[in-house]
C-alpha positions in Angstrom: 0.0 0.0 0.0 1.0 3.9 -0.4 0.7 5.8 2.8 2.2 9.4 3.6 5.1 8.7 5.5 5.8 9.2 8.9 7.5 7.9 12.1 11.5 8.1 11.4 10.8 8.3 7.6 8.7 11.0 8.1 11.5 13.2 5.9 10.0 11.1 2.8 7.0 12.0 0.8 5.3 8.6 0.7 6.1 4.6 1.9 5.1 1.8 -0.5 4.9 -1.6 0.6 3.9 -3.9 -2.6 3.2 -6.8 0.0 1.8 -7.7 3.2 -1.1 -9.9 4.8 -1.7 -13.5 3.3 -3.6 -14.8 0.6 -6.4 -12.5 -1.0 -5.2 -10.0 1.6 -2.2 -9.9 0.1 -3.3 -10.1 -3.7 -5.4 -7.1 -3.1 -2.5 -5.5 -1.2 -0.7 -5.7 -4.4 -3.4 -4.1 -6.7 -3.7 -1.4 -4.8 -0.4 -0.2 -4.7 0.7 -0.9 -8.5 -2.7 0.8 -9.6 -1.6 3.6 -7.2 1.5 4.5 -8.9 0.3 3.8 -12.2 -2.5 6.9 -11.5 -0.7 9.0 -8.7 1.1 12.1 -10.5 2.6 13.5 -6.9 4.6 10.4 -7.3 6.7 12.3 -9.7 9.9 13.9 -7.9 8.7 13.1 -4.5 11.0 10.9 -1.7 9.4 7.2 -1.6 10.3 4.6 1.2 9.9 1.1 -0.7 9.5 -1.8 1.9 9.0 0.4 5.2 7.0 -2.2 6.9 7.0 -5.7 4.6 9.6 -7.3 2.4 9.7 -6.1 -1.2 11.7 -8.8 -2.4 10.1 -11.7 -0.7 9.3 -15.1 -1.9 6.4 -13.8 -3.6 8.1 -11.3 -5.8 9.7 -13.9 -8.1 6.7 -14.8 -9.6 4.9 -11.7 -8.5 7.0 -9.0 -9.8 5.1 -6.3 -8.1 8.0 -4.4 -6.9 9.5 -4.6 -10.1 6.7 -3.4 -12.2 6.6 -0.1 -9.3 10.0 0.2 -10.5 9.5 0.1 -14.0 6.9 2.7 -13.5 8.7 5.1 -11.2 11.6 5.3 -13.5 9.9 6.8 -15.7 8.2 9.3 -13.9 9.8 13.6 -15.1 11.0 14.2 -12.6 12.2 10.4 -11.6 10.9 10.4 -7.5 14.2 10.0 -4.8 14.0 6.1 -4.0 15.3 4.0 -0.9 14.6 0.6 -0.9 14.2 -1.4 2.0 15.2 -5.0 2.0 17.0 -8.0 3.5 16.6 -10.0 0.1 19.3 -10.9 -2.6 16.6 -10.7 -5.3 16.6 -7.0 -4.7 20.1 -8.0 -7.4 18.0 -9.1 -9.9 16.8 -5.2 -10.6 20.2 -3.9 -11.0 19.9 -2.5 -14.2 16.6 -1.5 -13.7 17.7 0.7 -10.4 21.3 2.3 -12.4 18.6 3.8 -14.2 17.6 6.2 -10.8 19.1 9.6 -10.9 19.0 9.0 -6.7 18.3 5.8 -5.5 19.9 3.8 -2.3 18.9 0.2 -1.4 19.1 -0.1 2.9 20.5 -3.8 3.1 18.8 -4.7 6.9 21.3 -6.9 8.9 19.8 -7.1 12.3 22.4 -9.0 14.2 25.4 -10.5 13.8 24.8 -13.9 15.3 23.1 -16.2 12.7 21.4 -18.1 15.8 19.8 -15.3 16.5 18.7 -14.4 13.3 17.2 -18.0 13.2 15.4 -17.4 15.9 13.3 -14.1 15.1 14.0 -14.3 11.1 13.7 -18.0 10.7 12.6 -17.6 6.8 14.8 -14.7 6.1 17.9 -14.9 4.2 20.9 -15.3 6.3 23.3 -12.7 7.9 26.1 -13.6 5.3 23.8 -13.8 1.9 23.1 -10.0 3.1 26.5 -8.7 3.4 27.2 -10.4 -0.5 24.1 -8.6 -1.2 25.6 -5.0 -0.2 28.7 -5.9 -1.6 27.5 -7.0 -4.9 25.2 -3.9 -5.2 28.4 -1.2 -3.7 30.7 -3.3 -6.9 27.9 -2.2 -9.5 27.5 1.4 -8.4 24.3 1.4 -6.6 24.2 3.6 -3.3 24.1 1.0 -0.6 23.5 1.6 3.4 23.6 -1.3 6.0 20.3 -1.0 8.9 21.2 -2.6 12.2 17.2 -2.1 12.4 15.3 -2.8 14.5 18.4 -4.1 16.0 18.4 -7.9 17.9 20.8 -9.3 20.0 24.5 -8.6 19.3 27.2 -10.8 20.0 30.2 -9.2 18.9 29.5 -5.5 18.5 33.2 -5.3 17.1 33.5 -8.1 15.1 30.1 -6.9 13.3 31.7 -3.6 12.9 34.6 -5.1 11.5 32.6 -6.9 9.1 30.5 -3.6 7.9 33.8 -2.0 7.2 34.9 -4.8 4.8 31.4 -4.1 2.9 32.0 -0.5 2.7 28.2 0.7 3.0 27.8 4.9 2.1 25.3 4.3 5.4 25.4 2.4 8.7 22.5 3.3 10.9 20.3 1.7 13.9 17.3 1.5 15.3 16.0 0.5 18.7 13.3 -2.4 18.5 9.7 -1.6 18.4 7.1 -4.3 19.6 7.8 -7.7 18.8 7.1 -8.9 15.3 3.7 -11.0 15.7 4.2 -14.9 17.5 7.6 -13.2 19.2 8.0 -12.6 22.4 10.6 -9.4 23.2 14.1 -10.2 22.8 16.3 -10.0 25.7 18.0 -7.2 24.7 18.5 -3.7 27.0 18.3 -0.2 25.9 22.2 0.2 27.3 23.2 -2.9 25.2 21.5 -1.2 22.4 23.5 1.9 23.0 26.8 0.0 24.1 26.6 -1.7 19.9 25.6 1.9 18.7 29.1 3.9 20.7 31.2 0.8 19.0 29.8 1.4 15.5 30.0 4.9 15.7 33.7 4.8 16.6 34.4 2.4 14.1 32.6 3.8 10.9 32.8 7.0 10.0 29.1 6.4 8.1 27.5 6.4 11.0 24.2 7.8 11.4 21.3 8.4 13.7 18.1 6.6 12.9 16.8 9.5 11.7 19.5 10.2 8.4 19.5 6.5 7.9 16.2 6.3 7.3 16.1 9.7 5.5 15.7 10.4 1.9 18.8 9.8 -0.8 20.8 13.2 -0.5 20.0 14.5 3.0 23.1 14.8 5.8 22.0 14.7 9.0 25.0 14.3 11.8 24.5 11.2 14.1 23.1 12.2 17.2 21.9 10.1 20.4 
């Protein structure tokens, strides 16, 4: 669906999540928001969130193709909208050529922790913490603005040894969230606001790209110094 954005993407125009809900839920989902860009002229040079609150690049975007259709469309928009992409999915690698052809466009790569049995544990169908970094690196190789999203950030094992690995990427963007309420089935994860902030002093010290929340999750262009 297209929504006016808000929250810590409030500096965008609109979000757009292609997906969401199951079944019929999510087939009308899907309508909605492709007929929505097809007819919505403000589209054009506005800031756009893709994948704020579901997965663009899920499992039913290879036969789908709703997200790349929205593409398709928004490139061609006079003048092309500002585009950040929100995803945890090597398919987003499929659209390469498709996104070189943005005047501004940035694809957030979401890495949540750095310990895969974690990320089994609250992502158990997501792609794993490795694929992701391949991802960012693949898209950095070819060009295309990349950030990394500690967001909403999970447990941490080795706040160092993640930074370490971020720096080998070589994201334009590291930034971090603190964790909203549990996604549905989950129960919180034990995880303090001080550990939260403990992970966010070592990144900061360690990568220069370090933002707040609030410029990481801001529109292509914008410099925002990190702030706590």
């Amino acid at each position: 669906m297209v929504a006016n954005a808000k929250g810590r993407i409030a500096g965008f125009d609109f979000s757009l999540n292609p997906y969401g809900g199951d079944g019929a839920e999510s087939r009308l989902r899907q309508g909605l928001a492709l007929g929505f860009v097809r007819r919505e002229a403000r589209l054009a040079g506005s800031s756009i969130y893709l994948g704020s609150a579901s997965e663009p690049y899920g499992e039913a975007e290879e036969k789908a193709e709703v997200t790349r259709r929205i593409l398709v469309h928004l490139v061609e928009l006079d003048p092309q909208p500002r585009l950040v992409i929100q995803t945890n999915s090597p398919l987003v690698l499929r659209d390469i050529r498709l996104l070189k052809k943005f005047k501004n466009v940035r694809v957030n790569i979401v890495v949540r922790t750095d310990d895969e049995s974690v990320r089994e544990q609250y992502e158990p169908s997501a792609p794993s913490i490795d694929s992701r970094f391949r991802t960012a690196e693949k898209l950095i190789a070819e060009g295309i603005s990349t950030a990394i999203c500690v967001a909403a950030m999970l447990p941490v094992r080795s706040a160092h040894v993640l930074a370490e690995r971020i720096q080998e990427v070589g994201p334009d963007i590291v930034t971090t969230s603190w964790r909203g309420k549990p996604l549905r089935g989950q129960r919180q994860p034990d995880w303090s606001r001080e550990q939260y902030w403990e992970v966010c002093d070592v990144l900061r010290s360690r990568l220069p790209q370090f933002r707040s929340s609030v410029h990481g999750f801001s529109p292509t262009g914008e410099q925002r110094p990190w702030s706590a």
